[in-house]
Each structure stands twice: as C-alpha cells, then as structure tokens.
N, C-alpha and C positions, 0 to 999 in steps of 0.2 A: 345448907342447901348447895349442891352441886352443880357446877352451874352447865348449860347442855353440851353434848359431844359437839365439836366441830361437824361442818360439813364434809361429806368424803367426795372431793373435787374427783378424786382419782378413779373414783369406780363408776366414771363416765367414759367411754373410748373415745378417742377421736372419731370413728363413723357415726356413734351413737349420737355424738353436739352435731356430727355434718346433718343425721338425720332432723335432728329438732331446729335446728335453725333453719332448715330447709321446709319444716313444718313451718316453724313462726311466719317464714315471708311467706310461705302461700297463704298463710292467715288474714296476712296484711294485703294480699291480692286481690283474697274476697272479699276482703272491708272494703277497699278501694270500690271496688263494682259496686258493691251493695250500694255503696253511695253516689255512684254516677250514674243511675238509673233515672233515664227520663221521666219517670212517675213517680220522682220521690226516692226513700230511701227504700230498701229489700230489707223489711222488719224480718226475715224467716231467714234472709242470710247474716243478719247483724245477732241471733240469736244461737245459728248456727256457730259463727264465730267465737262468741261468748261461750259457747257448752263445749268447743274444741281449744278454748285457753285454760278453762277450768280445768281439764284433762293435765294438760300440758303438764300446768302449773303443780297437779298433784303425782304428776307419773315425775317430775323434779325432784319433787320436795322426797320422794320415797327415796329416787336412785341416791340422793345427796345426803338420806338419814338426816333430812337440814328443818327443821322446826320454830316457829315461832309464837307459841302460842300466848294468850292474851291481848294478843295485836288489832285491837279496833280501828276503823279506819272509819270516817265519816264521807260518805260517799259525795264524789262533785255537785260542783250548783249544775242543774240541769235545764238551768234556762236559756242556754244559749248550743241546744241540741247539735248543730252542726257541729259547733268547736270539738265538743266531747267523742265524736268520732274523726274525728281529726288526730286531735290527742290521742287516741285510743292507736291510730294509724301510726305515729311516731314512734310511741311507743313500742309497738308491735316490731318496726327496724330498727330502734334500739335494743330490744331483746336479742335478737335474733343475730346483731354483729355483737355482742355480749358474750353468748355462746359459741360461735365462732372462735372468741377469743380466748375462750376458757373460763369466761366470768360468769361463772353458773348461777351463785349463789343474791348476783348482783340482778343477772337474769331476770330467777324467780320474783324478786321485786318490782321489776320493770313490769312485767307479767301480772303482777296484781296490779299494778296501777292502769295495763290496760283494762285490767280484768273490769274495774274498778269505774273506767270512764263510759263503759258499754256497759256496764250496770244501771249506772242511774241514767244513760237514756234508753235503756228499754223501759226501767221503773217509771219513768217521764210517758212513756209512748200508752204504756199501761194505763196510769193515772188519766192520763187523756181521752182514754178510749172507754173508760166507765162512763157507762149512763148517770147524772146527778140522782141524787136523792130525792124522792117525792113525801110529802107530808103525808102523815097517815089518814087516809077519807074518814069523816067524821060517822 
C-alpha cells in the first residue's frame, strides 16, 4: 500500500490564504451575531455558517490534493449547546490565523472541528424541534 501524496502547501498563493482567512473570520463574525441575538440564537445564520465551512473545508482539501479518508469522528456532547458554539467560534480564529500562517493543512482540521461543533448543535436543535411520537390509535 502506498501511502497518500503529501499535501501541496505550495499551490496555495499567498492572496489565495489572505482570501480564505479573510473568509474564516468573517465566518466567525457571523457566528458571533448569530449568537448575540436578543431572541436567542439565529438557527438560519448558524446553518449558514455551517454550509460555508463545509465549502471551505472541501475548496481546501481539493487546492491541498490533501485527503483523509476513513476518518470518523464522533460528533460533541451537545448538551451544553452554548459551549459548542463557543468552541465552534475559537476554533473558527484558530483557523483562520493557521492560514495566515501557512498551516493549511493544520487548518483544514481546525475546520472540521468547527465543522464538527456546529454540527451537533444544529443535530441538537433538530432533535428538539421533533414533535414526540404518538402511539398508534387503537
């Protein structure tokens, strides 16, 4: 078994990181709001976010030819919903001065780990927002 190519750091320009780090923190702008909103959190801007890191993360993973496949991740405890966009927020400014730096590939994991915390609290937001099960009428 051969084991995969390296990532190709190099066929990233430097505008190209200025643009995506520039993308990450505005990511983390809108999480921010989403979450300072007087009526709770902005579920439509925290989904938004979520469907603009997945981009992110595979417009990365392409320019980088960088792969990791069989990689399961068991998604966070989502019982403490706040934290997990917190985390998600951290994370977001740790990507983003990553790339900055040149650390693409460290990046793209930082990136799934937001990817990752804004996952299971939309899954969380979901599960909550199901109507229960009713027993079948006799």
């Amino acid at each position: 078994m051969t084991p995969p190519p390296s990532p190709r750091v190099d066929s990233v320009s430097a505008s190209d990181r200025e643009r995506y780090a520039g993308e990450v923190a505005a990511l983390e702008k809108t999480l921010a709001e989403a979450t300072s909103s007087a009526g709770g959190v902005d579920e439509a801007k925290v989904w938004d976010v979520y469907a603009r890191v997945e981009m992110t993360i595979a417009s990365l993973r392409l320019r980088l030819d960088y792969e990791t496949p069989g990689a399961f991740t068991k998604l966070p405890d989502a019982s403490d919903a706040p934290r997990l966009l917190e985390d998600a927020r951290e994370a977001l400014c740790r990507a983003a001065v990553e790339i900055s730096g040149n650390k693409l590939v460290d990046s793209v994991d930082t990136l799934r780990r937001a990817r990752n915390e804004l996952r299971s609290f939309l899954v969380s937001k979901r599960k909550g927002a199901r109507p229960g099960r009713r027993a079948p009428s006799p």
